[in-house]
C-alpha positions, 0 to 999 in steps of 0.5 A, spaced: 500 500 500 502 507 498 500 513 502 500 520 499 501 526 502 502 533 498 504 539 501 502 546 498 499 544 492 493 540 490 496 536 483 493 529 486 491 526 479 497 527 476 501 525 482 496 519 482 498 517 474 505 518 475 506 513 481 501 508 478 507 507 472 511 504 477 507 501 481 502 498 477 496 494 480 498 497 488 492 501 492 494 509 492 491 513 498 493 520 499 492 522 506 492 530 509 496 528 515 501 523 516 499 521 521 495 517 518 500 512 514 500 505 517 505 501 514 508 500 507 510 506 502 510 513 505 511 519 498 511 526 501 511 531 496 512 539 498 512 544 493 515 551 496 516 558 492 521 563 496 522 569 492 520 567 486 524 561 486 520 555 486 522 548 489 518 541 489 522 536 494 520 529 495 521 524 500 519 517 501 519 512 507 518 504 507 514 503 513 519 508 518 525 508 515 527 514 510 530 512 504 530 517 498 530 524 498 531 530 493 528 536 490 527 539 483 530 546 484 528 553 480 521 551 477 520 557 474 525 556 469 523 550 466 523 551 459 516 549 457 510 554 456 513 561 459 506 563 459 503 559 463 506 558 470 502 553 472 504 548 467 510 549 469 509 547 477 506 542 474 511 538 471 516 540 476 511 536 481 511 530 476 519 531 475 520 531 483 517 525 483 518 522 478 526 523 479 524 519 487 521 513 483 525 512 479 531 511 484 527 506 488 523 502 483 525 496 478 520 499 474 522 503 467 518 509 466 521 510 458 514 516 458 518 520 463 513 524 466 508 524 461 501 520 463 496 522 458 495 518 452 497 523 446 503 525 448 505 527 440 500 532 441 506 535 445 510 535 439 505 539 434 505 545 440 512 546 439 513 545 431 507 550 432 512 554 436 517 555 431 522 550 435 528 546 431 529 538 432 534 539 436 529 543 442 524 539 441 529 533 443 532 538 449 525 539 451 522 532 451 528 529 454 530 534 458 524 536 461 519 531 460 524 525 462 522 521 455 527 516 453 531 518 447 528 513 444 520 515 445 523 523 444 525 521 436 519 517 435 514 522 436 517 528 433 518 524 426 510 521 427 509 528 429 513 531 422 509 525 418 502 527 420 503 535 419 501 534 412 494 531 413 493 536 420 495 542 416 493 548 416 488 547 420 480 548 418 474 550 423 470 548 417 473 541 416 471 535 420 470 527 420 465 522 423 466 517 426 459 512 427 458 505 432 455 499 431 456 497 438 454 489 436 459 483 436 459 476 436 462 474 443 465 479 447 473 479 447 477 478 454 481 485 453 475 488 450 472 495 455 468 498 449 461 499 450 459 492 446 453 488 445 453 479 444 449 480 437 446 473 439 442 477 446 440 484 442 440 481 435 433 483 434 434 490 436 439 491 430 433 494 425 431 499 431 438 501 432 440 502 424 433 506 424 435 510 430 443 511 427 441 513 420 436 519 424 442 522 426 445 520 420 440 525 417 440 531 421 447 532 422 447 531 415 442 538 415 447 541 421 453 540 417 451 542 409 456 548 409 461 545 412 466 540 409 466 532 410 474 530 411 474 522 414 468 517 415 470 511 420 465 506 421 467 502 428 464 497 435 464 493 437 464 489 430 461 493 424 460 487 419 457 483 425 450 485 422 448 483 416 450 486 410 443 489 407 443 493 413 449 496 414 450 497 407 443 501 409 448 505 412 453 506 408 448 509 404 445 513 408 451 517 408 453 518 402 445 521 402 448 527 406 456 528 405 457 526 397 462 520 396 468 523 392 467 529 398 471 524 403 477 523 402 477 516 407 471 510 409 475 505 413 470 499 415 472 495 422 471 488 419 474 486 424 474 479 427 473 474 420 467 470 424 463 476 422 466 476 415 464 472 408 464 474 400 457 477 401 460 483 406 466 483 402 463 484 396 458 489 399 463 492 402 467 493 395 461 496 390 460 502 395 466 504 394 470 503 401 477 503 400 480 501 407 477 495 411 480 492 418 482 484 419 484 483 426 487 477 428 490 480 435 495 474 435 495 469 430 496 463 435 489 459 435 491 457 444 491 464 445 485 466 440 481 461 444 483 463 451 481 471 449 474 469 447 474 469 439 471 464 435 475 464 430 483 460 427 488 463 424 487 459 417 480 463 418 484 469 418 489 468 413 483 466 408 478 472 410 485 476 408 486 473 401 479 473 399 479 481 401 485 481 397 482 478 391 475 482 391 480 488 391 482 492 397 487 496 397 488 498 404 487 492 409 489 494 416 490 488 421 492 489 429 495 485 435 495 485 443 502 485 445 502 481 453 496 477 451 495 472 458 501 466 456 504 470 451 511 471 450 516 473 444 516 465 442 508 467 440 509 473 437 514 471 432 510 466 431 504 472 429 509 475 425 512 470 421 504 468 418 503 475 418 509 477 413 507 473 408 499 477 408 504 484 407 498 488 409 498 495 409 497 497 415 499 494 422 497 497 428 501 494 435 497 496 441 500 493 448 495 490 453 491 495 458 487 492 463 481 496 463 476 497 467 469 494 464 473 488 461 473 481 463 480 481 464 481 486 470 476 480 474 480 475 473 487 478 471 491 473 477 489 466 473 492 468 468 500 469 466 502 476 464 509 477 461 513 482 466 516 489 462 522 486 460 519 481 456 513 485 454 519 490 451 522 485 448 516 483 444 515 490 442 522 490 438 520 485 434 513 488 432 519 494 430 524 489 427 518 486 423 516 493 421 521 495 419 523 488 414 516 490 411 517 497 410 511 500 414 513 506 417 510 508 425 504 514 423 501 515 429 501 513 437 497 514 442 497 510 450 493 508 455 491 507 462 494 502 465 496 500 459 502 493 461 509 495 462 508 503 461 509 502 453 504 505 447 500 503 441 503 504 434 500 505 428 504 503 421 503 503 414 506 503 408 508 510 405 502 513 403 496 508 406 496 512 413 490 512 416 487 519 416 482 519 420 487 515 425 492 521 425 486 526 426 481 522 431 488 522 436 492 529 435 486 533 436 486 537 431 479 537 427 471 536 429 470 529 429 463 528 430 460 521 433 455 517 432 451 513 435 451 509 441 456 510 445 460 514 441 463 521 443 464 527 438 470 532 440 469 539 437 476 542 435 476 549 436 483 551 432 483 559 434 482 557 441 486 550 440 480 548 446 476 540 444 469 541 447 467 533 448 459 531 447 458 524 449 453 519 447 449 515 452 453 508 452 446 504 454 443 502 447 436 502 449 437 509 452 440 511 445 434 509 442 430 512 447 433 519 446 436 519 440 433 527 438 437 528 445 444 526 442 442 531 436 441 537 440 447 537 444 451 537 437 446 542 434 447 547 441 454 547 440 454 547 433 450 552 431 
């Protein structure tokens, strides 16, 4: 158990977030007076200000015996966003931290003191800035605490990504739609889905209800300018394909086809896929689809809730290819349960003769909402070493098929305190991809449990306008999800 106790500052949860990269699944409690520690590891973090001279010192007690201590002197100096002091304390708190953890902790923290699950946007604000590689190098080493390694990995995403970000059009947007049904629910999964098997019989009412919103922003968005379209889940063609070629459709009905520059269709799981959707698919023009086997070792699918083989996948993959797509995205789950470097070279191997044209590697995060988080101590789960080693064969391999990292995002409680990257090969990113995770354009949700992000370029501000995550409260309240997109729209 830790115990917490701040001084002069109220920075809980950014405290918080550090402190669980190095001890991740430990009981955090922060405490006003000491005197309420019991027994295990106590962190006590002052922040001081003595003529405009700002301080952050950290100690840190196991049981009654002090075993570091430390501070992080001239705060005010700290060489990130002059204009806002408060940034600055901030970071120098997580730096007086983050320095006391990483001296006791046999945990790497390879992410410095950066928590937040878009760490490229930091790259963006500098090159906005004006600041050459080499600052922003300085700073993200130096400031932030980056690893080399991660500091050049997201400037040269960053740098990739400026050509479909910029410039920046507060009448540009993308639309993100849910079709929250699946098959079975996967062990790892957190979103907001539904077993087709229990709610089929709801599918016409929800299509019905989602091409109602459809239709209506459709109207609230006549005069601004369609970018993306991404169709996602739960599992998309886990319905059948008349209805959501009913969707597809209807979209077209209100943003013209040649106006979306990319409509990319979560296929998904290839249980869920055969020639009629493939085909369906391919005559209304979408022109990037996903096939995600998650690993490619049959014990391992099994054990995760999937009901499909990997010969499955590999044939669902080929048929696609003959039927015509030219962009074919397939994920993995790096530190699925019994799971090591064996098992994902293994996945790689059978991958390397597909060649798809994306790869997106996510690592293992333990959600709250999965089944996972329930019933985590049955299964065996690779330390961070391991989970590192994998993810330097992902790089290896994507290097070998010349697919090149385009976008990055991290999660909580993601294993091992490591990211998720996305690679394709050169020109077949995914736009809405580096869209949705910079931030730096409307995107528009529809749908259960969707959230739409409204980008606010002069303001660099996101107002987030949230779905209800209840499938009968969406049907239920359907015009209600329209009015709060038009009460911040119009």
């Amino acid at each position: 158990m830790i115990y917490v106790n701040l001084v002069g500052h109220d920075f809980k949860y950014e405290v918080y977030e550090l402190i669980k990269v190095f001890y991740f699944g430990e009981e955090i409690i922060f405490i006003d007076d000491i005197s309420d520690f019991k027994e295990g590891i106590l962190i006590i973090n002052e922040l001081d200000g003595i003529n405009d001279r700002i301080e952050s010192s950290t100690r840190i007690y196991n049981d009654d015996n002090l075993i570091y201590e430390g501070s992080v002197k001239n705060i005010e100096k700290i060489g990130v966003d002059k204009a806002n002091n408060k940034k600055r304390i901030r970071i120098g708190v997580k730096q007086s931290v983050y320095q006391a953890l990483n001296s006791i902790a046999h945990i790497r923290a390879p992410w410095g003191v950066l928590t937040g699950i878009r760490p490229v946007k930091i790259v963006h604000n500098l090159l906005d800035e004006g600041k050459d590689d080499k600052n922003i190098i300085d700073i993200l080493t130096g400031e932030y605490k980056l690893f080399s390694q991660k500091a050049h990995l997201i400037l040269d995403i960053g740098k990739e990504q400026r050509k479909y970000l910029y410039p920046l059009d507060e009448n540009r947007f993308s639309l993100y739609l849910s079709i929250p049904f699946c098959p079975t629910r996967c062990l790892y999964c957190s979103f907001p889905s539904l077993n087709i098997n229990r709610y089929g019989y709801l599918i016409k009412d929800y299509i019905d209800r989602l091409i109602y919103e459809i239709n209506k922003i459709g109207e609230l968005m006549a005069k601004k300018s369609i970018s993306t379209v991404y169709i996602g889940g739960g599992t998309p063609s886990a319905v059948p394909p008349y209805q959501l070629e009913k969707i597809i459709q209807a979209i077209y009905d209100n943003f013209h086809r040649d106006d979306i520059k990319e409509i990319t269709v979560e296929a998904g799981r290839p249980d869920t896929i055969d020639t009629e959707m493939l085909k369906m698919l391919k005559r209304n023009k979408v022109d990037r689809i996903s096939i995600n086997p998650q690993t490619m070792n049959d014990n391992t699918l099994k054990l995760i809730g999937r009901q499909h083989s990997s010969q499955d996948i590999i044939n669902t993959y080929y048929e696609a290819k003959k039927i015509g797509f030219d962009v074919i995205n397939m994920d993995l789950i790096v530190g699925l349960p019994s799971e090591g470097v064996e098992e994902i070279k293994r996945t790689l191997k059978k991958l390397e003769n597909l060649d798809p044209e994306n790869l997106t590697v996510h690592t293992l995060a333990v959600k709250r909402g999965s089944k996972f988080i329930e019933t985590m101590d049955i299964y065996q789960i690779e330390n961070q070493g391991i989970i590192e080693n994998m993810l330097d064969e992902t790089k290896t391999f994507a290097e070998k098929m010349k697919l090149n990292p385009y976008y990055l995002y991290r999660q909580k409680q993601i294993m091992g305190n490591f990211e998720n990257i996305g690679y394709a090969k050169k020109g077949k990113e995914c736009i809405y991809n580096i869209k949705m995770m910079e931030e730096k354009e409307t995107v528009l949700g529809l749908g259960m449990g969707a959230v739409s992000k409204i980008f606010f370029p002069k303001e660099d501000r996101i107002e987030r306008i949230p779905n209800v995550k209840s499938l009968t409260e969406y049907l239920e309240r359907v015009e209600e999800m329209v009015d709060r997109k038009v009460k911040i729209l119009s």
